[in-house]
C-alpha positions as CSV (number, residue, x, y, z in Angstrom):
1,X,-13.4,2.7,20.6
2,X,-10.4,0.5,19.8
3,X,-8.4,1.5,17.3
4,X,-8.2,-0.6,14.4
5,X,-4.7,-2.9,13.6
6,X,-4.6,-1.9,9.9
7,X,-5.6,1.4,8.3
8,X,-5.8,1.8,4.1
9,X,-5.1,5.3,2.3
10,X,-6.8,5.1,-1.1
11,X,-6.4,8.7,-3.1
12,X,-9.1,9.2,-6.3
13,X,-9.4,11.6,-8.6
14,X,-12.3,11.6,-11.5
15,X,-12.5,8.4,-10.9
16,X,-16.5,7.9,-10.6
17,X,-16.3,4.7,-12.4
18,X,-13.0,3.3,-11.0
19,X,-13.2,3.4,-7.4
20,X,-16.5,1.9,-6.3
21,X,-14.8,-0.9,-7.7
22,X,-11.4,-0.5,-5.9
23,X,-13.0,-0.1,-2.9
24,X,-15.5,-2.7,-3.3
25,X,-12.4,-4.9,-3.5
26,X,-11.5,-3.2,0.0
27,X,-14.6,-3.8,1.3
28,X,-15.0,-6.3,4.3
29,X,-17.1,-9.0,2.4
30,X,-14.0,-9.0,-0.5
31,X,-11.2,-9.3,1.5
32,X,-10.8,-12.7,3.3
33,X,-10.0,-13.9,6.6
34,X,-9.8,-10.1,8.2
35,X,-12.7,-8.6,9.8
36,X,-13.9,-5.1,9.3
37,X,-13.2,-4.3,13.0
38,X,-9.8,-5.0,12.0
39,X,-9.3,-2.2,9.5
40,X,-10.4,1.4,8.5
41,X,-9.9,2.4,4.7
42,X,-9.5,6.2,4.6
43,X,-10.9,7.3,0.9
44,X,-9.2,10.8,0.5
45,X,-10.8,12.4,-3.0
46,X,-8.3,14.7,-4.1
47,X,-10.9,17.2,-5.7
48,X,-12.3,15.4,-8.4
49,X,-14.2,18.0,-10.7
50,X,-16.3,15.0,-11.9
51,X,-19.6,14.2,-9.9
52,X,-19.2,10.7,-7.8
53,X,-21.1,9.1,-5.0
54,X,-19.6,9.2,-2.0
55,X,-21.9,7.1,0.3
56,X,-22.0,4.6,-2.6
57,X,-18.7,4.0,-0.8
58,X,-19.5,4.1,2.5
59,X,-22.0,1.7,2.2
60,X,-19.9,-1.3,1.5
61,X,-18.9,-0.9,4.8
62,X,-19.2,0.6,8.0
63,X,-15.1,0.9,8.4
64,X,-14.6,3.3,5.4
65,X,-14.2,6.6,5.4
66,X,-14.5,9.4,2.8
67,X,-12.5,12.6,3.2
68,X,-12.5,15.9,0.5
69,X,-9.2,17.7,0.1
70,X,-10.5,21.6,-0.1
71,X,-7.5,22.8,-1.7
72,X,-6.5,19.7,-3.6
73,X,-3.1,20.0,-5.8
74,X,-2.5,18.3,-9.3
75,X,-0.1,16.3,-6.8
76,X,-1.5,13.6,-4.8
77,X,1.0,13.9,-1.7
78,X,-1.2,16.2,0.2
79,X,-4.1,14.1,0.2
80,X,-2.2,11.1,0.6
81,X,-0.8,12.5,4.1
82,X,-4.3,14.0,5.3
83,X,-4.8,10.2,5.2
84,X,-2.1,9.3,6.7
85,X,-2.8,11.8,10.0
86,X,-6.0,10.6,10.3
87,X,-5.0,7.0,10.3
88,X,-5.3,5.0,13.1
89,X,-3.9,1.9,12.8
90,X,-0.8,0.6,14.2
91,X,0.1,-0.7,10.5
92,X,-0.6,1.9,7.5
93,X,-1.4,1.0,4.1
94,X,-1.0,3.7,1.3
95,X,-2.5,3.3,-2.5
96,X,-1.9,6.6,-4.2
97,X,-3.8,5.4,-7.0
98,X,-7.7,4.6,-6.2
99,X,-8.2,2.7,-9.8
100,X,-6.1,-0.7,-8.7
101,X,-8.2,-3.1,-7.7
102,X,-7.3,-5.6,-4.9
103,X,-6.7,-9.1,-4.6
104,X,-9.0,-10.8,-1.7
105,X,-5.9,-11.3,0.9
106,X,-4.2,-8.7,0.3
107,X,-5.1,-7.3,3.7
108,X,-5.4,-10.0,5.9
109,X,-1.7,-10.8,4.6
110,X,-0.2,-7.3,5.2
111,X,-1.4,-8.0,8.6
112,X,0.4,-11.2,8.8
113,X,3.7,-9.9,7.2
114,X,3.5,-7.2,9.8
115,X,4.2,-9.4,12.9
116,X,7.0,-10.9,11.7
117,X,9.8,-7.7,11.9
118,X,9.5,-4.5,14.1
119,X,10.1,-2.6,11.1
120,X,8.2,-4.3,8.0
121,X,8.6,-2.6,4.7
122,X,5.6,-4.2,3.2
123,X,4.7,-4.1,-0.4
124,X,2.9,-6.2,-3.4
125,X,3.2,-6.8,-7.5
126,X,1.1,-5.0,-9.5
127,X,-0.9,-6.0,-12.5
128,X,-2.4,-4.0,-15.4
129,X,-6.3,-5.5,-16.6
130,X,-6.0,-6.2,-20.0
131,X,-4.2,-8.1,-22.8
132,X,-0.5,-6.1,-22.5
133,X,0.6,-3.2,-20.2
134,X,-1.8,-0.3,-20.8
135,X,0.3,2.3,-22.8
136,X,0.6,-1.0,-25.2
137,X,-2.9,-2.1,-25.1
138,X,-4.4,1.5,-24.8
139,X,-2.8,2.4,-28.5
140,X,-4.3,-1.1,-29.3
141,X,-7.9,-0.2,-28.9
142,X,-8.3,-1.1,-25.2
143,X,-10.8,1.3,-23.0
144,X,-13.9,1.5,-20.6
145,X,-15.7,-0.3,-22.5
146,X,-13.3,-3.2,-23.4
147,X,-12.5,-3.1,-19.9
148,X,-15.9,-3.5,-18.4
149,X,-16.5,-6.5,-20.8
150,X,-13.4,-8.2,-20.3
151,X,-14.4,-7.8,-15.8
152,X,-17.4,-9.1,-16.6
153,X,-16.5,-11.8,-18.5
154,X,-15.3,-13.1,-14.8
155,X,-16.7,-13.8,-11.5
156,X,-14.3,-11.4,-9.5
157,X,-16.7,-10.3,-6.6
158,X,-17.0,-13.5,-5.8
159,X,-13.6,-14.9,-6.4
160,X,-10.8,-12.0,-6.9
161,X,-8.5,-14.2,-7.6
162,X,-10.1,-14.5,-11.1
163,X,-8.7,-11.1,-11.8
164,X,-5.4,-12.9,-12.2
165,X,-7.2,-14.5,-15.2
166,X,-7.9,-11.2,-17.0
167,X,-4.2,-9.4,-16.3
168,X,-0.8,-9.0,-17.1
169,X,2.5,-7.6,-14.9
170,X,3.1,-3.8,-15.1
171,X,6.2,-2.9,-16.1
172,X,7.6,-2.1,-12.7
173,X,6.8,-5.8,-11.5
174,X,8.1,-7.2,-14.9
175,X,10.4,-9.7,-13.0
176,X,7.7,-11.3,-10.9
177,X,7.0,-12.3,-7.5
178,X,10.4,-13.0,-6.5
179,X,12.1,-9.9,-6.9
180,X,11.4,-6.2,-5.4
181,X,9.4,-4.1,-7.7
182,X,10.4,-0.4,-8.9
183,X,7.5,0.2,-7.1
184,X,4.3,-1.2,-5.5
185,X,0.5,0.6,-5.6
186,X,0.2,-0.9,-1.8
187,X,2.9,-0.1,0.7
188,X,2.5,-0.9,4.2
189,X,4.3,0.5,7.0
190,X,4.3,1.5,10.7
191,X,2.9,4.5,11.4
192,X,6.3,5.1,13.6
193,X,8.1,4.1,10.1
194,X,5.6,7.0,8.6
195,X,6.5,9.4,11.0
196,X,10.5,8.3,10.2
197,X,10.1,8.8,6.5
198,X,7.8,12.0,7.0
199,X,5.5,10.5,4.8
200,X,5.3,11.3,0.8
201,X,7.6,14.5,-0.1
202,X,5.4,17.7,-0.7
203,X,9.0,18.3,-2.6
204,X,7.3,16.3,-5.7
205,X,4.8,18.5,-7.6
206,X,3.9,16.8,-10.8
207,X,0.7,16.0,-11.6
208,X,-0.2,12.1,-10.5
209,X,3.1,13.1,-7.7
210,X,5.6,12.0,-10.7
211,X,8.2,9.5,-9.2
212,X,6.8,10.3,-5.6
213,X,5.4,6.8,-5.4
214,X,8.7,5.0,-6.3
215,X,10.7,7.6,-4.1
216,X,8.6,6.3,-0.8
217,X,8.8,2.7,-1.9
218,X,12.5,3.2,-2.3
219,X,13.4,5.3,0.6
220,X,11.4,2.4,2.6
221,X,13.3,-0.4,1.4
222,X,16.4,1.5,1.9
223,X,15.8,1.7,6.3
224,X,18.7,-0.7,7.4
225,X,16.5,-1.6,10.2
226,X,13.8,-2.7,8.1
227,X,13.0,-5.9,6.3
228,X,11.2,-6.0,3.0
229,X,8.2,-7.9,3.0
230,X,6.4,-8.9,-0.6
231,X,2.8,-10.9,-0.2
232,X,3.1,-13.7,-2.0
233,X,0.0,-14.2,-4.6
234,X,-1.5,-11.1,-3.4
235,X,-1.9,-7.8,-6.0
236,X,-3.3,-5.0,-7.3
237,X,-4.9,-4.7,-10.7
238,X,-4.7,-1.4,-12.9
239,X,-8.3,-0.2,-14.6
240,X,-8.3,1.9,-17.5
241,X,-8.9,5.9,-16.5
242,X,-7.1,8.0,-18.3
243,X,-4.4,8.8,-15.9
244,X,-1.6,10.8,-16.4
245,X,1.6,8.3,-16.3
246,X,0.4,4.6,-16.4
247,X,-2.5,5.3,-19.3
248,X,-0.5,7.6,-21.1
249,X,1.1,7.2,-25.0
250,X,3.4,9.6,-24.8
251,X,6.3,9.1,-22.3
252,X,6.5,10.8,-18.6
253,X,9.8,9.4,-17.5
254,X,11.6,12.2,-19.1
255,X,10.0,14.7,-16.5
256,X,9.3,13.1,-13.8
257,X,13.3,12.1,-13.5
258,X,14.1,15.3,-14.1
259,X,11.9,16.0,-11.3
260,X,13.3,13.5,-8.9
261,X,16.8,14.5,-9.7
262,X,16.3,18.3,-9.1
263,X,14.8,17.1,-5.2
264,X,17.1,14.3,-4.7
265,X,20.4,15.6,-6.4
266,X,21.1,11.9,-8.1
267,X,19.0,9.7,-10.4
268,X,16.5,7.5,-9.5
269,X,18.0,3.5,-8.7
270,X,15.1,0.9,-8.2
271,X,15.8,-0.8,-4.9
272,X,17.5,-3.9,-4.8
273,X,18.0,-7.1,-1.5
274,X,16.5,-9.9,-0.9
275,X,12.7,-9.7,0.6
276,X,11.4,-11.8,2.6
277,X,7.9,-13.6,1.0
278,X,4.7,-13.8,3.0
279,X,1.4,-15.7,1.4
280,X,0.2,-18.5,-0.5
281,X,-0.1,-19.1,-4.2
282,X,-3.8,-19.9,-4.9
283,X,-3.9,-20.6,-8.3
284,X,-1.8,-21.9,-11.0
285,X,-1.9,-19.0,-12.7
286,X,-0.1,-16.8,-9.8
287,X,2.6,-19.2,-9.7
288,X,2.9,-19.4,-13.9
289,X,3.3,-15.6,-13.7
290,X,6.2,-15.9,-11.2
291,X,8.3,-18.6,-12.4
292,X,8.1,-17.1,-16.2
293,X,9.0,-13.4,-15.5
């Protein structure tokens, strides 16, 4: 069998409700102008204690894959690099969080940014569904059930690009498209570049893997061989699940820095350069969200 060009980590846990939909937006007759011979998405469930439906997920397509961590941590980096052994892909794709929804290129355009440097450090925006950044809206009223309305108030399994319509920029992307986020909820690498970075730290223990996310995403961008990649009018979009950082009240910073500086001896720095920008602006509000950042 030939081995795919692009493989997709996605890591859930408890999220019954969240990552049908995540992965329906992974799903080969969501994302556009890529095949699903082209890719594999690896769904590693980090041992949910909620009931879910597995082959829910494997029937959006043949090309997805559902693994079971047996001794699953409140840390995601284990599960995270089960998926990244088992990937097969010359280009790897990690989302350590399985409630952000895609945008319908987002794949197809990793793939593209891919061929343009031997060492692509590849990476998107992110968006939070709702009317403000969760921790805002959450205090505000915001939930499920808000958030099921407010998705089906639009069309998004037909056109994804309507989720732009119903979001606004996390905080880490804050400064829009143009500049590198502290972060980005779909990273795509090499798997040589995975096997140079020896993939997410087990060092980071916090539950949700604390600053883990930004650490890789940083460490990445920092290669001096490498060259920063951001896709252009492609995204991922945040639902509502209760998780420990992102829909939390109470700040995690405070730990989770404490954290990082207790593996990395310094404190965190967000990285900084020039990327290079691969896609297309499809709608006018993508480009409005940009230019007013």
């Amino acid at each position: 069998m030939t081995a795919p060009a692009l493989s997709v980590v996605v890591v859930g846990y408890n999220m019954a409700r969240e990552l049908p939909r995540t992965i329906r937006t992974l799903a080969p007759d969501y994302q556009r102008d890529i095949s699903s011979a082209d890719y594999e998405v690896i769904v590693v469930d980090n041992g949910s204690t909620q009931s879910w439906d597995s082959d829910a997920l494997t029937a959006l397509g043949t090309n997805i894959i559902v693994l079971r961590m047996t001794d699953a941590t409140p840390s995601p980096v284990a599960a995270i690099n089960l998926g990244l052994d088992r990937a097969q892909g010359d280009l790897v794709g990690v989302c350590i969080d399985g409630a952000r929804m895609a945008s319908p290129r987002l794949l197809a355009t990793a793939i593209e940014a891919g061929r343009v440097h031997h060492r692509p450090v590849i990476g998107t925006i992110a968006y939070h569904l709702g009317p403000e950044v969760q921790s805002v809206s959450i205090a505000q009223g915001y939930d499920r059930q808000a958030e099921d309305r407010l998705l089906d108030s639009v069309d998004w399994e037909r056109d994804g690009y309507r989720l732009f319509d119903i979001a606004t920029l996390a905080h880490s992307s804050a400064d829009g498209w143009f500049t590198i986020p502290a972060e980005t909820n779909a990273i795509f690498l090499t798997r040589e570049q995975w096997r140079d970075l020896g993939g997410y730290d087990p060092a980071f223990l916090s539950p949700g893997g604390g600053l883990v996310n930004l650490d890789t995403w940083a460490r990445a961008c920092a290669d001096p061989g490498g060259q920063v990649i951001l896709l252009l009018g492609e995204a991922t979009f945040h639902q509502v699940h209760g998780g420990v950082a992102t829909n939390s009240t109470t700040p995690q910073w405070p730990a989770f820095h404490q954290e990082y500086v207790a593996i990395r001896g310094r404190g965190y720095e967000r990285p900084t350069g020039r990327p290079l920008m691969i896609g297309r602006v499809t709608t006018h509000r993508i480009l409005t969200d940009g230019m007013t950042s």
